[in-house]
KOLKE-238124 format. One record per residue: chain; x, y, z of N, C-alpha, C, O in turn. Coordinates in steps of 0.001 Angstrom, whole numbers, always signed. Layout:
% residues N
<rec chaine="A" n_c1="X" n_c2="Y" n_c3="Z" ca_c1="X" ca_c2="Y" ca_c3="Z" c_c1="X" c_c2="Y" c_c3="Z" o_c1="X" o_c2="Y" o_c3="Z"/>
...
% end
This chain:
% residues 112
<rec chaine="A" n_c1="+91876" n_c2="+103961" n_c3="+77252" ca_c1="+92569" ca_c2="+104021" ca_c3="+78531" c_c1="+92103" c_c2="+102849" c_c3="+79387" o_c1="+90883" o_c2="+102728" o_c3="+79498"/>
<rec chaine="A" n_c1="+92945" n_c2="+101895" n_c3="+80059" ca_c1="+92624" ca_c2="+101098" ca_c3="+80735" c_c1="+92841" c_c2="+101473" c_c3="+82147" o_c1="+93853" o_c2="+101993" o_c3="+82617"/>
<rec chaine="A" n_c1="+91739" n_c2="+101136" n_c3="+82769" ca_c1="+92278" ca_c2="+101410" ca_c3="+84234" c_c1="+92950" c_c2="+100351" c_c3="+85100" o_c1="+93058" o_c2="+99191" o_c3="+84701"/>
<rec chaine="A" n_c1="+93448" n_c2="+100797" n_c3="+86413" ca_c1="+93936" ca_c2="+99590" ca_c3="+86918" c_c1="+93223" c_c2="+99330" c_c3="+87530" o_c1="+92276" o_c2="+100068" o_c3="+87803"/>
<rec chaine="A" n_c1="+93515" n_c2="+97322" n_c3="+88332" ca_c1="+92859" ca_c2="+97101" ca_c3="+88666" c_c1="+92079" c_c2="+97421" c_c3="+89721" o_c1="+90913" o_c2="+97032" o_c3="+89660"/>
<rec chaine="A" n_c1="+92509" n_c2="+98187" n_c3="+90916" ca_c1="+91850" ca_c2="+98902" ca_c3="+91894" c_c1="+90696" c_c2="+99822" c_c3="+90996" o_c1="+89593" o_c2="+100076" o_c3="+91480"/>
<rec chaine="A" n_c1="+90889" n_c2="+100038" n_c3="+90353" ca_c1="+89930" ca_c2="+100978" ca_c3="+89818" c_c1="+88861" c_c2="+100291" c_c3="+89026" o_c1="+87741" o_c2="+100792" o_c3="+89118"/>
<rec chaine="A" n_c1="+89001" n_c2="+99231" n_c3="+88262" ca_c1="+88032" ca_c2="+98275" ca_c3="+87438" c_c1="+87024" c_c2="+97896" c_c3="+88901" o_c1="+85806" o_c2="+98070" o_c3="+88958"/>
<rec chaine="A" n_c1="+88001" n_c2="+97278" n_c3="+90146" ca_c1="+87435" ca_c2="+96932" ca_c3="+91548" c_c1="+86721" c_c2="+97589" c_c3="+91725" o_c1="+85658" o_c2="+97038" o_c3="+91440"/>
<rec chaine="A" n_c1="+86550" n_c2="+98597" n_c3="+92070" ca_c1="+85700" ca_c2="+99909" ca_c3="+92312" c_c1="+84351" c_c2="+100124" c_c3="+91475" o_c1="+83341" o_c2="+100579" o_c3="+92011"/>
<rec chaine="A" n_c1="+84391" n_c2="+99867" n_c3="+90506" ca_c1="+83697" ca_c2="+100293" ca_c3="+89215" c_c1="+82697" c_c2="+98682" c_c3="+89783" o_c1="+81586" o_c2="+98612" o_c3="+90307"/>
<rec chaine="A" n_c1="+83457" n_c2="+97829" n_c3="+89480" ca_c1="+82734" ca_c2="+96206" ca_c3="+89745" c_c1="+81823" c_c2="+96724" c_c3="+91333" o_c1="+80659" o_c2="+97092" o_c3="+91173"/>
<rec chaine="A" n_c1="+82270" n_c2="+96724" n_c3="+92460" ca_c1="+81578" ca_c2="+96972" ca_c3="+93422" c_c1="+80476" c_c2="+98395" c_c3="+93458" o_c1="+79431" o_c2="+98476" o_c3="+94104"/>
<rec chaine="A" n_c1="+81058" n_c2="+99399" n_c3="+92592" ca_c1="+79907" ca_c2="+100667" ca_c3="+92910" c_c1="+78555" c_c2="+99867" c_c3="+92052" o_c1="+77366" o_c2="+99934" o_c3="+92364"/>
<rec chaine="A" n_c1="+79142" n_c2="+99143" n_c3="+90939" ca_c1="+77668" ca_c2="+98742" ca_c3="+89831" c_c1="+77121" c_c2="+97895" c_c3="+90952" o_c1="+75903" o_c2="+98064" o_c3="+91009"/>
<rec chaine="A" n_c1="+77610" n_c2="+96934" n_c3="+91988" ca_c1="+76893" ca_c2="+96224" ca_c3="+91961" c_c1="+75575" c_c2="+96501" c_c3="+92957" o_c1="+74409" o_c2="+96109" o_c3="+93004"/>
<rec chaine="A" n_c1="+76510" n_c2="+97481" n_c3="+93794" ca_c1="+75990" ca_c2="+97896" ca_c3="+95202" c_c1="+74678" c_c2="+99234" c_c3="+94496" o_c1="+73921" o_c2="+99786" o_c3="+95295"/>
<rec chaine="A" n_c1="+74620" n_c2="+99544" n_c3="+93088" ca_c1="+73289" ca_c2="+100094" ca_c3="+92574" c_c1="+72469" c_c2="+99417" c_c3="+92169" o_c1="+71257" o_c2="+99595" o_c3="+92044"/>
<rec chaine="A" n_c1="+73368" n_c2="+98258" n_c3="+91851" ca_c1="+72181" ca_c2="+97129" ca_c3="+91473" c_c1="+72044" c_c2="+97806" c_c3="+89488" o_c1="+72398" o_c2="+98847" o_c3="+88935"/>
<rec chaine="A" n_c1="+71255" n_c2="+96352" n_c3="+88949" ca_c1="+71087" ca_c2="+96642" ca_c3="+87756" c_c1="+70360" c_c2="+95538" c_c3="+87070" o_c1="+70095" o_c2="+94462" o_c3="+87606"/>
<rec chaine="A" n_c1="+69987" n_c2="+95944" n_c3="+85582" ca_c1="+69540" ca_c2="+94416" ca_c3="+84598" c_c1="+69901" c_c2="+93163" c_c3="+85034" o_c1="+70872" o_c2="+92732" o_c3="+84412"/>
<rec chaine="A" n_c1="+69488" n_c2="+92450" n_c3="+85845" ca_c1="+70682" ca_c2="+90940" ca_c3="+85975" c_c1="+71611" c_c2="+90840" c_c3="+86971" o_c1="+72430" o_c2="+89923" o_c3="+87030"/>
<rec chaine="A" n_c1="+71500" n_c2="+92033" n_c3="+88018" ca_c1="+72671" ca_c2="+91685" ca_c3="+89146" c_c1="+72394" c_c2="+92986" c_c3="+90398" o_c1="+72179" o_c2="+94153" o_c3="+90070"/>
<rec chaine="A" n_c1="+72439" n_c2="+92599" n_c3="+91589" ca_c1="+72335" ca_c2="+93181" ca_c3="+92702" c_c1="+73125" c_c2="+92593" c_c3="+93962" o_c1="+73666" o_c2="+91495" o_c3="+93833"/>
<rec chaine="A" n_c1="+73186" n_c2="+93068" n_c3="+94798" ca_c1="+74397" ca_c2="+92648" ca_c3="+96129" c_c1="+73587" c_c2="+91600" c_c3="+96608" o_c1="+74060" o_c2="+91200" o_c3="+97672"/>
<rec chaine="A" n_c1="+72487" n_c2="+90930" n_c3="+96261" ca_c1="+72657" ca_c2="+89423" ca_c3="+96380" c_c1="+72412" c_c2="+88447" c_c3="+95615" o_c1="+72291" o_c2="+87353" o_c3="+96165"/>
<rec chaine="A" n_c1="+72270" n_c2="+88517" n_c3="+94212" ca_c1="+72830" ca_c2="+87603" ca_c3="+93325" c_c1="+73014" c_c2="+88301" c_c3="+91855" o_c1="+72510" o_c2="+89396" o_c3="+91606"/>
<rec chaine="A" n_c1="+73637" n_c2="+87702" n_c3="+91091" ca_c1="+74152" ca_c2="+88306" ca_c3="+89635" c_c1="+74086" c_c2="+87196" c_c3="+88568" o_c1="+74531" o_c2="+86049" o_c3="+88537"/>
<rec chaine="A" n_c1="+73467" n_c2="+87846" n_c3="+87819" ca_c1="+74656" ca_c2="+87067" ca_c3="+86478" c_c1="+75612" c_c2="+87914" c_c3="+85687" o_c1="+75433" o_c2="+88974" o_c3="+85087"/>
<rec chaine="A" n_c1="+76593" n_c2="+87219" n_c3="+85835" ca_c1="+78129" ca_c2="+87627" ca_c3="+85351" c_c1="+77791" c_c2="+87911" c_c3="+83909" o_c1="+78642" o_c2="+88608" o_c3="+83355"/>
<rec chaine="A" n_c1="+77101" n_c2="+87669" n_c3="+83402" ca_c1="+77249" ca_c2="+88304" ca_c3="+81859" c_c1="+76313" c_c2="+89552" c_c3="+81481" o_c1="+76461" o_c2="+90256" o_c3="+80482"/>
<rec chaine="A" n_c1="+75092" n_c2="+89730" n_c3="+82690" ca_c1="+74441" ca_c2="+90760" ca_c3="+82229" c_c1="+74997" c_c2="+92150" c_c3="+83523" o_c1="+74327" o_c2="+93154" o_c3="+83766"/>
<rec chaine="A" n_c1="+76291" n_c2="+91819" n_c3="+84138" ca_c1="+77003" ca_c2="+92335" ca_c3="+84719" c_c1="+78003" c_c2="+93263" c_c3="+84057" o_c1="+78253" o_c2="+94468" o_c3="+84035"/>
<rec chaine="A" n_c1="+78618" n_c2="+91742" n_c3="+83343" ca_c1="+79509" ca_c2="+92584" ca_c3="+81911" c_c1="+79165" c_c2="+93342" c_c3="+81148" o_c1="+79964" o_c2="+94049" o_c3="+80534"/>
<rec chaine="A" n_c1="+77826" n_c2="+93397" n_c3="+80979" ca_c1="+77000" ca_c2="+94334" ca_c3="+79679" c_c1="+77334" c_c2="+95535" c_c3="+80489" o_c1="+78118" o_c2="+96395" o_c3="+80087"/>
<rec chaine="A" n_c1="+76717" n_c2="+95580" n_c3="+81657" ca_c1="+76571" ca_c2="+96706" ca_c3="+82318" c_c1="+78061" c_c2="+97438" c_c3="+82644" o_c1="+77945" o_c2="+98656" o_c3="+82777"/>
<rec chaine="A" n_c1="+79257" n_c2="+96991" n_c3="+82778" ca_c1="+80116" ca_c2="+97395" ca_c3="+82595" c_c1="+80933" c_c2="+97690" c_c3="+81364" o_c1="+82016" o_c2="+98266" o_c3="+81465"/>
<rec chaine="A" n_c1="+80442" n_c2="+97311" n_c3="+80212" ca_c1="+80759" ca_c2="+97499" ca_c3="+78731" c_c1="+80485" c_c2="+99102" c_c3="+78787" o_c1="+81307" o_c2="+100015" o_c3="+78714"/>
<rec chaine="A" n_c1="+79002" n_c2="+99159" n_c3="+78948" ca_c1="+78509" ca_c2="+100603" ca_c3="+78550" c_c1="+79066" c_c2="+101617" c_c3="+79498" o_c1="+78680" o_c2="+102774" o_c3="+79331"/>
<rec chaine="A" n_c1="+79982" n_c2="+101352" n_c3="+80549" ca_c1="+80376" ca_c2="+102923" ca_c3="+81315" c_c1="+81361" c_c2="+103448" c_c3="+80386" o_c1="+81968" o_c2="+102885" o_c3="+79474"/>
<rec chaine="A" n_c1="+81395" n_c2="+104743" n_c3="+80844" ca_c1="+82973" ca_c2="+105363" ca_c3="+80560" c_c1="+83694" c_c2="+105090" c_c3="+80809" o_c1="+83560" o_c2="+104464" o_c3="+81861"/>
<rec chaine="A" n_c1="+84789" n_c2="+105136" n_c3="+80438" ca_c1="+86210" ca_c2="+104925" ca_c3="+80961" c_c1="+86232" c_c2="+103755" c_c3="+81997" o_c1="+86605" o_c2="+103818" o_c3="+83169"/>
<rec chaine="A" n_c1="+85594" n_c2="+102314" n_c3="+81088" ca_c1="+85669" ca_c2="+101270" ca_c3="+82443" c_c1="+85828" c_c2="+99831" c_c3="+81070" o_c1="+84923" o_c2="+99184" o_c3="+80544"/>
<rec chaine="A" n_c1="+86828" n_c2="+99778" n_c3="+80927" ca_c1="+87696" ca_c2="+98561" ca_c3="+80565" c_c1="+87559" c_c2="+97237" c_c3="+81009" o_c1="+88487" o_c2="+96815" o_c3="+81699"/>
<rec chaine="A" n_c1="+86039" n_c2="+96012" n_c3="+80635" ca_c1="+85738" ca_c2="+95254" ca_c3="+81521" c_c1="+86534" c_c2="+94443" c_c3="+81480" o_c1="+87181" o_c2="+94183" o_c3="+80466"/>
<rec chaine="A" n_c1="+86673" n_c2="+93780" n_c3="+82752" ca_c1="+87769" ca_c2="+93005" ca_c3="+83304" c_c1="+87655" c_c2="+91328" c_c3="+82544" o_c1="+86529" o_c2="+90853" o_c3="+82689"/>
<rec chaine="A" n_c1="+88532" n_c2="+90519" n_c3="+81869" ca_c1="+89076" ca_c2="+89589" ca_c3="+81706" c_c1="+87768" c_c2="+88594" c_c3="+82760" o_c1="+87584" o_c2="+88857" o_c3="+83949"/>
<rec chaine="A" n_c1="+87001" n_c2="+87481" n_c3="+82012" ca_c1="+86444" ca_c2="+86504" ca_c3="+82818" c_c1="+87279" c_c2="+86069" c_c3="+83852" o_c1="+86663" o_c2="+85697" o_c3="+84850"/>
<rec chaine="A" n_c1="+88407" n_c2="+86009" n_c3="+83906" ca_c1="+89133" ca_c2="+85237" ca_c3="+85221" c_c1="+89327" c_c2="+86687" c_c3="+86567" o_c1="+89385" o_c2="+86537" o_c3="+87787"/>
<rec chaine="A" n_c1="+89369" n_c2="+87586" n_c3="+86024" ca_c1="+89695" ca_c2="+89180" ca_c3="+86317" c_c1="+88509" c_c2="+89019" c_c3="+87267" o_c1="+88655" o_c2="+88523" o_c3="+88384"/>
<rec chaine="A" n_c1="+87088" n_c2="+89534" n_c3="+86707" ca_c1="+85925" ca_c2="+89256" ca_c3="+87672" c_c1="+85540" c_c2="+88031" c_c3="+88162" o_c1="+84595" o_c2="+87932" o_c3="+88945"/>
<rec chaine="A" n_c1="+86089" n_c2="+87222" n_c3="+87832" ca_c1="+85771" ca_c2="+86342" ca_c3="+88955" c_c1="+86443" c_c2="+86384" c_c3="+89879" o_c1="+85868" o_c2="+86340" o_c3="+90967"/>
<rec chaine="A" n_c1="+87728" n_c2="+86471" n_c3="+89861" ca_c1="+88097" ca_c2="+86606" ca_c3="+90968" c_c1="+87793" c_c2="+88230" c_c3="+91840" o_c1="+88385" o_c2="+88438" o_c3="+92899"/>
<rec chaine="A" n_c1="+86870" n_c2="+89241" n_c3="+91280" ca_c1="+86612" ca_c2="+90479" ca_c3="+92063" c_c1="+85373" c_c2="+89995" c_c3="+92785" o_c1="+85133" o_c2="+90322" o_c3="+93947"/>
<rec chaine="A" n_c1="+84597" n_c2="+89211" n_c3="+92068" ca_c1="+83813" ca_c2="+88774" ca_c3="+92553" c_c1="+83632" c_c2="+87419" c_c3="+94008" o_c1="+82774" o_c2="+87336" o_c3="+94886"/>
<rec chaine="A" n_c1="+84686" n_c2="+86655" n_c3="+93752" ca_c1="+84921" ca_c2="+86069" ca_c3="+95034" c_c1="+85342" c_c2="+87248" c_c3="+96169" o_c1="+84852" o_c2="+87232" o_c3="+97298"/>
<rec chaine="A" n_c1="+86229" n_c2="+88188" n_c3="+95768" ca_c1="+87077" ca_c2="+89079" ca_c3="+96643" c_c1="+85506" c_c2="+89691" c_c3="+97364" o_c1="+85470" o_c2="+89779" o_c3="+98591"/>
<rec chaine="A" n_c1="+84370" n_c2="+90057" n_c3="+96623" ca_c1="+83039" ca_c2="+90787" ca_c3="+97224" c_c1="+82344" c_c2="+89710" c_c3="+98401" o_c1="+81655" o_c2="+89884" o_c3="+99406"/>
<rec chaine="A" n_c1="+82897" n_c2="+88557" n_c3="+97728" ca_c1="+81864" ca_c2="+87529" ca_c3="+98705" c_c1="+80655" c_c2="+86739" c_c3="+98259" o_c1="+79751" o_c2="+86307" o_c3="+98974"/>
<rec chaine="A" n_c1="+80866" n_c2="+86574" n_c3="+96361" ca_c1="+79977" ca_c2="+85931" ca_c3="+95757" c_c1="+81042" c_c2="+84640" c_c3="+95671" o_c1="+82266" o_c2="+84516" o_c3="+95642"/>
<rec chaine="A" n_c1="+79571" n_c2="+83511" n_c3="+95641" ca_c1="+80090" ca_c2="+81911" ca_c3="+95015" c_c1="+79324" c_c2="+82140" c_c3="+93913" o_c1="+78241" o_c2="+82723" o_c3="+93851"/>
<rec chaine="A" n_c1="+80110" n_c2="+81525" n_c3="+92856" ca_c1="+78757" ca_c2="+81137" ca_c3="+91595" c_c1="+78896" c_c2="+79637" c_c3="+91706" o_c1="+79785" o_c2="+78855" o_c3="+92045"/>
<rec chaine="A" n_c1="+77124" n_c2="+79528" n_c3="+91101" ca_c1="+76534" ca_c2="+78597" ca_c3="+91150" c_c1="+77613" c_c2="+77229" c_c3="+90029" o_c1="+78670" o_c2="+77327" o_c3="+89406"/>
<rec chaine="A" n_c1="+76712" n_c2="+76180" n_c3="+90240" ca_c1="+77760" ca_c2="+74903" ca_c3="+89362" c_c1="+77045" c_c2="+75329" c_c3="+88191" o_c1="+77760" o_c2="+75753" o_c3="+87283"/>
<rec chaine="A" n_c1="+76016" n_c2="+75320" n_c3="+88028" ca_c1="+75326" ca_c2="+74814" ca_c3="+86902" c_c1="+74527" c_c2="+76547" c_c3="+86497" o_c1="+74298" o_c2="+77519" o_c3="+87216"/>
<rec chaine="A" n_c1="+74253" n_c2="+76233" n_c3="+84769" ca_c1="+73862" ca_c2="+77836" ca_c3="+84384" c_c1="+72612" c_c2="+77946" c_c3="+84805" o_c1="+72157" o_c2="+76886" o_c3="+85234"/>
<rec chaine="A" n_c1="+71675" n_c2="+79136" n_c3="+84842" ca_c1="+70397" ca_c2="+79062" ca_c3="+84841" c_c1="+69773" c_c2="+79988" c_c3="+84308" o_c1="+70171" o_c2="+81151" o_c3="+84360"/>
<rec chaine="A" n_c1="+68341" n_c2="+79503" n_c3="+83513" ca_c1="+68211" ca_c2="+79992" ca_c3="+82663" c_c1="+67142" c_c2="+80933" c_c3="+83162" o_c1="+66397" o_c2="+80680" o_c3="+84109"/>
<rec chaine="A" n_c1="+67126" n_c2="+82536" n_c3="+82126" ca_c1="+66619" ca_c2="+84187" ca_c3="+82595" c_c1="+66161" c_c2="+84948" c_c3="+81845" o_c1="+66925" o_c2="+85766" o_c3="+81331"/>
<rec chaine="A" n_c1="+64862" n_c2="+84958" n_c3="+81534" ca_c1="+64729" ca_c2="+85722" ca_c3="+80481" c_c1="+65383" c_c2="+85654" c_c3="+78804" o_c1="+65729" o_c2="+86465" o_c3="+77945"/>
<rec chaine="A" n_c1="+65297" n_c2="+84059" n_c3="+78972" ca_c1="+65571" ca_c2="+83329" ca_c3="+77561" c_c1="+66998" c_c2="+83291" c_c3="+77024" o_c1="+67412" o_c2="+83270" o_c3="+75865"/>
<rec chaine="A" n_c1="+67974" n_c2="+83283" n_c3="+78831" ca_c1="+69660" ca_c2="+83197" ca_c3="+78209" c_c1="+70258" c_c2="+82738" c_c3="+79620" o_c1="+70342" o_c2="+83174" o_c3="+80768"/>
<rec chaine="A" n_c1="+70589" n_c2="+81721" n_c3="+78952" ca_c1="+71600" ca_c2="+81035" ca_c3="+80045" c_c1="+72438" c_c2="+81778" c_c3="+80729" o_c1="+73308" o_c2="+82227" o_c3="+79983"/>
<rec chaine="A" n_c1="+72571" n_c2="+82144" n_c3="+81958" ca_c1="+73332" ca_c2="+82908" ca_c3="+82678" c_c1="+74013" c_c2="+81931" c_c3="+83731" o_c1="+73595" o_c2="+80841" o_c3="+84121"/>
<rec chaine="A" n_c1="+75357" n_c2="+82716" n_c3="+84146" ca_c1="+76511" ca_c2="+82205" ca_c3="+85100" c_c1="+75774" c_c2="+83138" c_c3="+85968" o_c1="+75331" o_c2="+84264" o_c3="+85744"/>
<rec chaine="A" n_c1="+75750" n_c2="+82231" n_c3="+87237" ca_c1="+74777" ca_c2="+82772" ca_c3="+88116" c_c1="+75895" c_c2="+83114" c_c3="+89826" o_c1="+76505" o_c2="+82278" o_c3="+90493"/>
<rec chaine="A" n_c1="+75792" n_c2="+84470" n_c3="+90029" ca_c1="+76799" ca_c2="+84241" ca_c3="+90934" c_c1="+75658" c_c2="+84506" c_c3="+92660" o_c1="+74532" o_c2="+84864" o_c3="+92316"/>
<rec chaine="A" n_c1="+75768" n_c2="+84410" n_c3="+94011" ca_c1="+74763" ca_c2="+84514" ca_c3="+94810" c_c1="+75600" c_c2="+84740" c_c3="+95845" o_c1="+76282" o_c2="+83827" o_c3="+96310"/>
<rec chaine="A" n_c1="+75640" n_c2="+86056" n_c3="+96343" ca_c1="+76190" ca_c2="+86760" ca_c3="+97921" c_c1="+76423" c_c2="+85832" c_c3="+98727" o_c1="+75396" o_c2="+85679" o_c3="+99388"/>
<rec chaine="A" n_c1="+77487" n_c2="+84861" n_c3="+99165" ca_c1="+77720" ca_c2="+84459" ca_c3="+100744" c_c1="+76756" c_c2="+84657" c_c3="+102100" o_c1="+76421" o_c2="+83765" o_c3="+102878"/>
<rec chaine="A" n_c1="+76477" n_c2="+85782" n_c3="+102151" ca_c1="+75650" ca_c2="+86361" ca_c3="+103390" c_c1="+74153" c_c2="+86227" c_c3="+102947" o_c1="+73429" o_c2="+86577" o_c3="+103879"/>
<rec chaine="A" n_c1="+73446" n_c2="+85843" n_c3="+101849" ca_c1="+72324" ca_c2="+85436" ca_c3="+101108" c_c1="+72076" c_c2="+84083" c_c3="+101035" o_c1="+70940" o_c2="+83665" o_c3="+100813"/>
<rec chaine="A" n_c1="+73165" n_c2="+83245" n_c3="+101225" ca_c1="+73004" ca_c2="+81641" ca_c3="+100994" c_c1="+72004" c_c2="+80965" c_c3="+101624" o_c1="+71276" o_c2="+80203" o_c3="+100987"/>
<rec chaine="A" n_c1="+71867" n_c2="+81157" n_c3="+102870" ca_c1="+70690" ca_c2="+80966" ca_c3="+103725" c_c1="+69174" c_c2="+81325" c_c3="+103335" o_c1="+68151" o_c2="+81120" o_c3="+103989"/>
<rec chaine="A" n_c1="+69331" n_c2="+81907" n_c3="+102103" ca_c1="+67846" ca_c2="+81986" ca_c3="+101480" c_c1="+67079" c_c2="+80926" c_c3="+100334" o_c1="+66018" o_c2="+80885" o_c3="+99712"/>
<rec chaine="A" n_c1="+68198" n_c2="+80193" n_c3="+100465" ca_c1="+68332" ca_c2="+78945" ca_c3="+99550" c_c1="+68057" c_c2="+77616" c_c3="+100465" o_c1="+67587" o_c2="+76575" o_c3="+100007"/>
<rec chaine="A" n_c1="+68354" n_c2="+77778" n_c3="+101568" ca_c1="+68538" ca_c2="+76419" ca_c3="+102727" c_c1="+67123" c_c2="+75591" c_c3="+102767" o_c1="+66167" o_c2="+75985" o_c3="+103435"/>
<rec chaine="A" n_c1="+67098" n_c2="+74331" n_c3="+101931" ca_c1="+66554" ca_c2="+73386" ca_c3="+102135" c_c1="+65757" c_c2="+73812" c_c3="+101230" o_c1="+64604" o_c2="+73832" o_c3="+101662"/>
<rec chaine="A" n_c1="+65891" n_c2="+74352" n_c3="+99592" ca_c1="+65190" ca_c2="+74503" ca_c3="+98821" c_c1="+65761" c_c2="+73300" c_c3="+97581" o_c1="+66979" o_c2="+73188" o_c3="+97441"/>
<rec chaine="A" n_c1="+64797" n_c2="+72414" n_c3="+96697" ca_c1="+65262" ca_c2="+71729" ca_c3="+95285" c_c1="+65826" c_c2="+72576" c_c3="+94656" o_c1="+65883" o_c2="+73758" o_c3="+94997"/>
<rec chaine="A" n_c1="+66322" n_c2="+72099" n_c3="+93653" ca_c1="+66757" ca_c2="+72821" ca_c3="+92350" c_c1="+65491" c_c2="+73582" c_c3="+92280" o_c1="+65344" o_c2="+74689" o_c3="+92799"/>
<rec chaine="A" n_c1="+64528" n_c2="+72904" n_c3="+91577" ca_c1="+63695" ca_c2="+73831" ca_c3="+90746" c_c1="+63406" c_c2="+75252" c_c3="+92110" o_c1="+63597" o_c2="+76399" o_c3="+91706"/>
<rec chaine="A" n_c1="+63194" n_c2="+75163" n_c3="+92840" ca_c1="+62642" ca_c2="+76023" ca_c3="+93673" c_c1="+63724" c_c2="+77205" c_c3="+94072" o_c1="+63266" o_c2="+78295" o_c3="+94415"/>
<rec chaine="A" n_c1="+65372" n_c2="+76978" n_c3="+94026" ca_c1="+66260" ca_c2="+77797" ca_c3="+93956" c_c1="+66308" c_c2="+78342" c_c3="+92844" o_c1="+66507" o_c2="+79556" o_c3="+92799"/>
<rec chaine="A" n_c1="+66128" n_c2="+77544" n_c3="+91582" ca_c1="+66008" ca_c2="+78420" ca_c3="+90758" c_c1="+64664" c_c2="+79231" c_c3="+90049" o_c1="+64604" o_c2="+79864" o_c3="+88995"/>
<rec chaine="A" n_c1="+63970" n_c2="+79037" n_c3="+90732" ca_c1="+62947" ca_c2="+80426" ca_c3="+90393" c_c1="+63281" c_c2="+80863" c_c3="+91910" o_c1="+62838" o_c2="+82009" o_c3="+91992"/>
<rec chaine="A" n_c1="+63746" n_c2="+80570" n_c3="+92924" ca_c1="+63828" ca_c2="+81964" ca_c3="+93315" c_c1="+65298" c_c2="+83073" c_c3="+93192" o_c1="+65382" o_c2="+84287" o_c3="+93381"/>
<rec chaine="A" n_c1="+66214" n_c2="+82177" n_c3="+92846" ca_c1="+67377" ca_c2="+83167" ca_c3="+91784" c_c1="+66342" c_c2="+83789" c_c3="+91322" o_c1="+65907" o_c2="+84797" o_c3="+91878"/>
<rec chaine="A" n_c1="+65885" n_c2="+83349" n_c3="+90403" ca_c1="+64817" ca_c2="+84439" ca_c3="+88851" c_c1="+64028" c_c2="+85580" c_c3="+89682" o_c1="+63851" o_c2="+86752" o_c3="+89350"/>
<rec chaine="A" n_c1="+63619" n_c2="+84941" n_c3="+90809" ca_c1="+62796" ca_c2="+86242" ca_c3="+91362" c_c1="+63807" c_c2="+87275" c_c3="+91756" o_c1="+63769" o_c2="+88347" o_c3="+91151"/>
<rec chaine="A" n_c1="+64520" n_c2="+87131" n_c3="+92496" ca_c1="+66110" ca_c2="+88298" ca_c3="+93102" c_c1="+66219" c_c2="+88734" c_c3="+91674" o_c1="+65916" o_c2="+89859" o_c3="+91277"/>
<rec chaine="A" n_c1="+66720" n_c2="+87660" n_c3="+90861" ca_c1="+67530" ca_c2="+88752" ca_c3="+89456" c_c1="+66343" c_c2="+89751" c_c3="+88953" o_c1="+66820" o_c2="+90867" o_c3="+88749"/>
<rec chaine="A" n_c1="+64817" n_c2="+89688" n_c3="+88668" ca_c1="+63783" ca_c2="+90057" ca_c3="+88466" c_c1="+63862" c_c2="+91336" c_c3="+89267" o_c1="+63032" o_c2="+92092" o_c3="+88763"/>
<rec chaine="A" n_c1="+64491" n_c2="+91961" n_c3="+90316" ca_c1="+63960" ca_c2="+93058" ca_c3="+91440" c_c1="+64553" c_c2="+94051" c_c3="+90820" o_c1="+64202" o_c2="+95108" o_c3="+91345"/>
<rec chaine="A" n_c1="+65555" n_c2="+94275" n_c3="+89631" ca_c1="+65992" ca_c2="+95159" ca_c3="+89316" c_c1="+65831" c_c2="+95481" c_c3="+87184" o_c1="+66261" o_c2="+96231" o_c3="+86308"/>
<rec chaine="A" n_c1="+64913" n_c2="+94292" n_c3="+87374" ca_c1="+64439" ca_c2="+94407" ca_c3="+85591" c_c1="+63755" c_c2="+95871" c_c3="+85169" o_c1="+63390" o_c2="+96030" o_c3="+84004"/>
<rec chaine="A" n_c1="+63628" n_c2="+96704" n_c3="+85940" ca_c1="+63760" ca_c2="+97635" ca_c3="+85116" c_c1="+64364" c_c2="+98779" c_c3="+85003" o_c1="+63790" o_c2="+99845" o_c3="+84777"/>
<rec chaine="A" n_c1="+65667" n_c2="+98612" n_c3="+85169" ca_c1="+67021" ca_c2="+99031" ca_c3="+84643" c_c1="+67841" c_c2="+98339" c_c3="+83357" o_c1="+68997" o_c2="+98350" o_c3="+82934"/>
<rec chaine="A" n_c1="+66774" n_c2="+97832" n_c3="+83045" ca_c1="+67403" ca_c2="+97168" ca_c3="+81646" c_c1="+67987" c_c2="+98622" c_c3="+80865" o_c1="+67507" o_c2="+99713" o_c3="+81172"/>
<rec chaine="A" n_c1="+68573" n_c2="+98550" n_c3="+80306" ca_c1="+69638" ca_c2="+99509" ca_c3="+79826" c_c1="+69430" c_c2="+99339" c_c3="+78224" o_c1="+69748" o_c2="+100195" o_c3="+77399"/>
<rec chaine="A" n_c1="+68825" n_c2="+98055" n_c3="+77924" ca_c1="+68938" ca_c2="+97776" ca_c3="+76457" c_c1="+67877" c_c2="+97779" c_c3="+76163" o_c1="+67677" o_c2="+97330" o_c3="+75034"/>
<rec chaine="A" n_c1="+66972" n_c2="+98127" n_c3="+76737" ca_c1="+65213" ca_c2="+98217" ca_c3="+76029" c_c1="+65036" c_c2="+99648" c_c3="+75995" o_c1="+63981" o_c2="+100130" o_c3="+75582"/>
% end
């Protein structure tokens, strides 16, 4: 059964707003997002172009470039209203502190 899209919407925003392995309401990666929506019930994950665009609709930008998490390149997406936690940081220093945010919910890993 596929749901529609209001309803995939729903499903995308309740996961995110619990937070999980790889994604919380202020930054994600889109693929350990998808995992997490693979394993519900009755939740039909949405088409890469599908969540991205649910994901702009929430108020995430993803990043240009991948970054790497626990030994896998991730599409890195980061809350609008969070951006300012980044302001006047290098690369390297945004990205360990992405790693630290994605890190606040590592243990909800679902697959260990």
């Amino acid at each position: 059964i596929s749901l529609n899209t209001s309803d995939e919407f729903g499903a995308v925003k309740d996961l995110i707003e619990e937070g999980g392995y790889g994604f919380n309401e202020k930054v994600l990666s889109s693929k350990h997002l998808s995992t997490a929506l693979s394993l519900m019930d009755d939740v039909e994950v949405p088409k890469s172009t599908a969540l991205h665009k649910m994901l702009l609709k929430l108020g995430f930008s993803k990043m240009e470039k991948k970054i790497k998490w626990k030994g896998v390149a991730c599409h890195v997406w980061i809350k609008g209203s969070c951006l300012e936690l980044f302001n006047g940081l290098n690369e390297a220093s945004t990205n360990d502190k992405i790693r630290s945010l994605l890190d606040e919910n590592s243990e909800k890993d679902l697959l260990t």
